[in-house]
N, C-alpha and C positions, 0 to 999 in steps of 0.2 A: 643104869642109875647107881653113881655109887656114895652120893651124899646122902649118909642116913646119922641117925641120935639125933646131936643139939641143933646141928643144921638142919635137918627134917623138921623137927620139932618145931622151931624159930617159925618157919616159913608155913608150918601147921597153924601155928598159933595167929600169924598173919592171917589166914583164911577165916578163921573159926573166928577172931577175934578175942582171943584169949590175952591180957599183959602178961601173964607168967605164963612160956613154955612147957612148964615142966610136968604139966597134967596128959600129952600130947607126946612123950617118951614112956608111957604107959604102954604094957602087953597086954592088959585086959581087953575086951570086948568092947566095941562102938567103933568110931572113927580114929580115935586115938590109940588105935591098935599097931602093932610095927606093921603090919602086913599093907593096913592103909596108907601109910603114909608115902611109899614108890610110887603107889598107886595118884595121889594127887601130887608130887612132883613131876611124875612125866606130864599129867595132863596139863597143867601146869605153864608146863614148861614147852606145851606142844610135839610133844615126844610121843601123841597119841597110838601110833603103832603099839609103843611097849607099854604103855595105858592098860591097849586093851588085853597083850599079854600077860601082862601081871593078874591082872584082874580076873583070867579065866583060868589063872592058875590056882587063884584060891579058891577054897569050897567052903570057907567056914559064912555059916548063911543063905549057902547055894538055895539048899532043899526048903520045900515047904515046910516040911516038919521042924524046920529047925528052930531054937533058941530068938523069940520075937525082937530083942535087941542087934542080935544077928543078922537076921536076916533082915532089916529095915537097913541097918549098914552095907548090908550085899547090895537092896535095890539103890539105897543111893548113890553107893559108885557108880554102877551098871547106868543109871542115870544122868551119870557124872558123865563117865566116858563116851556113852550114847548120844550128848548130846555133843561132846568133842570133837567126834566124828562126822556129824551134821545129820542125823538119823531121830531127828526133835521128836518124830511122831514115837516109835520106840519108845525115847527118852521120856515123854510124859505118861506112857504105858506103866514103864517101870516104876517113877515117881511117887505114882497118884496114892499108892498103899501106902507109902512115907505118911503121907498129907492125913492120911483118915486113920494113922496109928497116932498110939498117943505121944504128946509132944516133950521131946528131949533135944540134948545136944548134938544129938545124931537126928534124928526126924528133920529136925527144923534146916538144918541142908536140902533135904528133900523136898523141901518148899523151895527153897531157890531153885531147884534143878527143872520142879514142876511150874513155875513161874519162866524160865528162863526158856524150854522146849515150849509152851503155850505163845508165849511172845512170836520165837522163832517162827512158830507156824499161822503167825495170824489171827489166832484165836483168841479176841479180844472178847469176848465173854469169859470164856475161863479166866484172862487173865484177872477182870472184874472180879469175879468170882473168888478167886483165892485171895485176891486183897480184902474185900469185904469180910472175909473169915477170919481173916488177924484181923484186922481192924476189930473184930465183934470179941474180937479174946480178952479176957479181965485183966487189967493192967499189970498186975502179978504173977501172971501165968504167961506175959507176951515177953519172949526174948529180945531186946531192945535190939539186936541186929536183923530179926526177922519186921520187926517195926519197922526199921529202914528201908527191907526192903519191899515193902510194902509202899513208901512214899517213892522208893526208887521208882518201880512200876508202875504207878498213878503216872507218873512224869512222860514215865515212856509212851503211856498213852494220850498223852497230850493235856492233862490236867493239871493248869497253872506248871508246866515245867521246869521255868527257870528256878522259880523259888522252889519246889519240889526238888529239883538234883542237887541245889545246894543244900539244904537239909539233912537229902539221904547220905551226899560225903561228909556230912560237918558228925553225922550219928555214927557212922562208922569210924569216922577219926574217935570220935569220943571215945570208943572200945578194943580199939586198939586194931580194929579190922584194916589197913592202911591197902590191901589190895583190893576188897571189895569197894572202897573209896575213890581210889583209882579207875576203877571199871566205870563210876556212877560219876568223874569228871571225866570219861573219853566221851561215854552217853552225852555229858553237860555239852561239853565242845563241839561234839556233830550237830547238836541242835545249833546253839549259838553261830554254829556256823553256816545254816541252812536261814539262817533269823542276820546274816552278813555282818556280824560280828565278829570280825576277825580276832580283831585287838585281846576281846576275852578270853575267845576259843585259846588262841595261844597260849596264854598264862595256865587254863587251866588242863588242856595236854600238856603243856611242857611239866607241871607238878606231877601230871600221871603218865607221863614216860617215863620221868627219874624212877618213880617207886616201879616202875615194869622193869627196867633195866639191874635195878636192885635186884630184884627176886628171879630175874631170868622168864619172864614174862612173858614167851617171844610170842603166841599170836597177837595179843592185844598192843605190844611193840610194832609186829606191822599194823595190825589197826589205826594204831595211830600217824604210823609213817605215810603210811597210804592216803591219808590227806594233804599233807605235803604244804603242810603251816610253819613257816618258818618262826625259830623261837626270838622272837624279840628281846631285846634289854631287859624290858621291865617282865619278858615270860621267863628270861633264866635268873633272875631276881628274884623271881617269885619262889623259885623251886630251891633258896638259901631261906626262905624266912623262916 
């Protein structure tokens, strides 16, 4: 990995949903730490190997004992890259003390990771479960990206989907998240495309391949190749507006 500072940053900020970078070349403690950020461009970038190298190379967080900000940062990698690997069960292990610690810009990651291993594994209670709990959080205290994804995951469960995934990407554009938007138009597409809507599927993978190929994206690049939707006129049109 040897893209680190502004370029780290940028592509942190894409994740987290941050407009301005520059909180995200921070050495202090949370996710915004330099040590995290190799840490999510390999996974990233499906580099998972060196993911999980990196990752077991740090110790800040390891221990129980350690600094509660810390260590909520340890399990969310751990979560992160656990579930990169395809080890979901692990991965909502690690997670679940994100979920039940108190909520920050580091925790509230941990809600996707524990959302995203519950999914993988079928466990369509949990998944209920964690959306219901943001859902019940007071308007003030709910991070408008974890809101999203909250409608993201309704969707994936099959309630009202279309208009659900469109929401969850229009919320994340809103914040400047354009990868986690991405992700929640591949989701849109494979429905649409199960639902023989070609025509849309296209338009709206081909807007979330460009921002995959942007950031170097490559599993969810193949995700999307692997359907093998040819980009129409009006799909690579879309992906100039």
């Amino acid at each position: 990995m040897k893209r680190i500072g502004l370029t780290a940053a940028i592509l942190m900020a894409a994740v987290l949903g941050l407009a301005n970078p520059t909180p995200c070349l921070a050495t202090g403690l949370g996710l915004g730490a330099s040590y995290a950020l190799p840490i999510f461009l390999a996974a990233i970038e499906g580099d998972v190997a060196e993911a999980r190298r990196l990752h077991d190379a740090n110790d800040i967080g390891k221990g129980e004992d350690a600094d509660e900000q810390d260590r909520i940062g340890y399990l969310t990698l751990e979560a992160m890259v656990l579930n990169a690997e395809g080890e979901h069960e692990r991965a909502l292990e690690a997670a679940m003390p994100t979920v039940e610690a108190r909520l920050t810009s580091t925790s509230k990651l941990g809600w996707e990771e524990a959302l995203v291993a519950a999914h993988a594994l079928g466990r369509d209670e949990v998944v209920r479960d964690l959306i219901s709990r943001v859902e019940s959080m007071a308007p003030g205290h709910l991070p408008p990206t974890l809101r999203a994804h909250a409608i993201r995951f309704r969707a994936l469960l099959g309630d009202d989907p279309d208009q659900r995934f469109r929401a969850a990407a229009a919320a994340f554009r809103e914040y400047g998240s354009v990868l986690q938007a991405a992700k929640v138009q591949t989701e849109h597409g494979e429905w649409l495309l199960g639902e023989t809507r070609r025509e849309e599927a296209a338009v709206v993978l081909a807007e979330a391949r460009a921002v995959f190929e942007r950031l170097q994206a490559r599993p969810w690049l193949e995700r999307v190749d692997v359907l093998e939707v040819p980009l129409t006129i009006s799909a690579v049109e879309a992906t100039s507006l």
